[in-house]
Structures are given as structure tokens and as C-alpha cells.
C-alpha positions in Angstrom: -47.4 11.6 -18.5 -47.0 11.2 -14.7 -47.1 7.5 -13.6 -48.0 5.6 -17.3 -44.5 4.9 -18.3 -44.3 2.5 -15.2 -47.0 0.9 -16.0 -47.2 1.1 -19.5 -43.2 -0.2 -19.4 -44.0 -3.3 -16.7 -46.9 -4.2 -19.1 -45.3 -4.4 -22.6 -42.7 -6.3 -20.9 -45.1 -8.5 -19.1 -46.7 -9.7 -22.6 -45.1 -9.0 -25.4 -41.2 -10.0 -24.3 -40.6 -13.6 -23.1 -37.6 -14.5 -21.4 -35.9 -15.9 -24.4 -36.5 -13.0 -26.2 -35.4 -10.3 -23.8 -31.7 -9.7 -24.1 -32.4 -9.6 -28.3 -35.1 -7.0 -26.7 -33.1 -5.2 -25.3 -30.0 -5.2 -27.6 -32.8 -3.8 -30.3 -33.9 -1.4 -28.1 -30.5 0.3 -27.6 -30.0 0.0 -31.3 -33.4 1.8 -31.8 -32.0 4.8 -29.5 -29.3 5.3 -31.2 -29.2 7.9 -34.2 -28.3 7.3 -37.8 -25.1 9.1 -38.5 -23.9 7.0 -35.9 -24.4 3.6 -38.2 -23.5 6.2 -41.0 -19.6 5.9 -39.1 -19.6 2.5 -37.3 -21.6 -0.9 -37.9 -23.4 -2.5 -35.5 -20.1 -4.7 -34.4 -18.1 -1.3 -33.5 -21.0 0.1 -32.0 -21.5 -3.0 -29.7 -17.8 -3.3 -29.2 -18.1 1.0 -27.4 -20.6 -0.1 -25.1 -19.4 -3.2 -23.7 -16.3 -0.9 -22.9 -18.4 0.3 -19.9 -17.5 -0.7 -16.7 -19.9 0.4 -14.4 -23.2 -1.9 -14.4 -25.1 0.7 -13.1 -24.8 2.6 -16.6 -25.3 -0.3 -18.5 -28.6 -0.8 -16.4 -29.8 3.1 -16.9 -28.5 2.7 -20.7 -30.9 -0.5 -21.0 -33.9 1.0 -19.1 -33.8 4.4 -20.8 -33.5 2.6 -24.2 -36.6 0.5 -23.2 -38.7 2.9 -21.9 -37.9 4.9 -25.3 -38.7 2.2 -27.5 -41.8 1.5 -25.8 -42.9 4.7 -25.4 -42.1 5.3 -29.8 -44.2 2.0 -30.2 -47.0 3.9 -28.3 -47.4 6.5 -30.2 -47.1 4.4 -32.9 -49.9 2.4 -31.9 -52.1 5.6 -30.6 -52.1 4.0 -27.5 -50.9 7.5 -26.1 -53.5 11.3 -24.9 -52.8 13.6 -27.4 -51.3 15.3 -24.2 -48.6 13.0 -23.6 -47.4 12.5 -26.9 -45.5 15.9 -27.5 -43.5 14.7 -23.8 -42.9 11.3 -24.8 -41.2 12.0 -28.0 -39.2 14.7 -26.0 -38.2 11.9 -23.6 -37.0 9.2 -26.7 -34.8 11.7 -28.3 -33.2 13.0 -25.0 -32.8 9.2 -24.5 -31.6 9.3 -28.0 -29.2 12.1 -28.0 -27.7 11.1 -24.8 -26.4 7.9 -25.9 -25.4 9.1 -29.7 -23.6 11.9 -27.9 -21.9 9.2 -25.5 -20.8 7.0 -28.7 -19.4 10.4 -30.5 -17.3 11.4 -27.0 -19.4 14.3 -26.7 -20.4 12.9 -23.0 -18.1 10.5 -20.5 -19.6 7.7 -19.0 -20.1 9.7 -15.7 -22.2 12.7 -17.9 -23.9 9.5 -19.5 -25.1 8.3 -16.7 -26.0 11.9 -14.9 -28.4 12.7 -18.1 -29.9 9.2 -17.9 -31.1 9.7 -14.1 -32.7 13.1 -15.2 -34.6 10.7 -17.8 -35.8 8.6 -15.6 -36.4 11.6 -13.0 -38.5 13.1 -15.8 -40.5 9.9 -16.1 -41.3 10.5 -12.5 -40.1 6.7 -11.9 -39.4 6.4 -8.0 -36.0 4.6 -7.0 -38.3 1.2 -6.4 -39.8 1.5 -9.4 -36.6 2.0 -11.5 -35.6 -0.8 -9.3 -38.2 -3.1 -10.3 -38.1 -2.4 -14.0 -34.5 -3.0 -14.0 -35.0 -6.2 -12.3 -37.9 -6.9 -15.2 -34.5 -6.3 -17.5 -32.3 -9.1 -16.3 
């Protein structure tokens, strides 16, 4: 999976998400990431209302781009867009995305271990620091 989610993250963006539609994007794709028992416990309003409490923009910007990158990455498979090959890693990657921030919203992990498991997402998706950089900005 070396190198595609770059590429296949820059592109969906590119096309399919226009500028008035990207912060319902990305709202929706943080949603997506986060699991069921969680909505099960709190509605969307609570669930909003935890991670706003976050102060440091740098998580919220990891939290966004992991959530993105997993959202894409499930509508790939979806879509058989996908080598078989990379299909078995990419749905490792959206529930480590997954399990990260359901485990943030049910205090298993503090912001700090929130953010530590997010980088060795993105480490894992072989993204560069320019390249997280640039997706980010793609995010704003």
C-alpha cells in the first residue's frame, strides 16, 4: 500500500469534495470512524461536544486526516478500486483509525496517547511530513 493513500487521498478530495462541502466531509468522516457502542452511549451532539474539548490543533488536524484517509480508503474497497494486496492493510489501517478515536471518546487514551497512535497511522501510511502537510492543508 506504499505511496497510494497519498495519492489516492489528494485525488478523491480533488473531485469528489468541493469546498462547500468539505467541513460536512469531514465532520462525516470522523463520524464514520467512530464505532457503534459509542452512538449506543452518546448522540452525535455529546459526541461533537468531547471533541471540540481538544485544545491542541495539531490533534484535531491528525484526528481529521486519519478519519479521511480511513473513510477513503473503506470507500475503496468498497468500490474495488483497491489490489487484492492492499486490501487486508487498508482495513487494518481504518479500524486502528477507528479504535483509536472510540478508545479516545471512552477515556481509554488522553489526548497526548491520541495523538501518539495517530502519527504511527499516518507513519504506517508511509506519508512523509510534506505530504501529511499538504493533505492537511487540502483539509482546511
Amino acid at each position: 500500500m506504499d505511496a497510494i493513500i497519498y495519492k489516492l487521498v489528494l485525488n478523491y478530495l480533488n473531485k469528489k469534495v468541493t469546498v462547500d462541502l468539505k467541513d460536512e466531509f469531514i465532520n462525516a468522516s470522523v463520524h464514520f470512524n467512530i464505532n457503534n457502542d459509542i452512538y449506543k452511549k452518546y448522540s452525535s451532539v455529546e459526541i461533537e461536544y468531547m471533541l471540540s474539548t481538544i485544545g491542541d490543533n495539531n490533534i484535531i488536524d491528525y484526528i481529521e486526516l486519519c478519519s479521511v484517509c480511513g473513510y477513503i480508503l473503506y470507500r475503496s474497497i468498497e468500490n474495488n478500486e483497491l489490489e487484492e494486496e492492499n486490501r487486508i492493510e487498508a482495513l487494518q489501517r481504518i479500524l486502528e483509525i477507528s479504535n483509536s478515536i472510540s478508545s479516545y471518546l471512552r477515556g481509554y487514551l488522553n489526548e497526548e496517547e491520541l495523538y501518539k497512535t495517530l502519527l504511527r497511522v499516518t507513519e504506517k501510511f508511509n506519508l512523509s511530513k510534506k505530504e501529511v502537510e499538504i493533505l492537511i492543508a487540502n483539509l482546511k
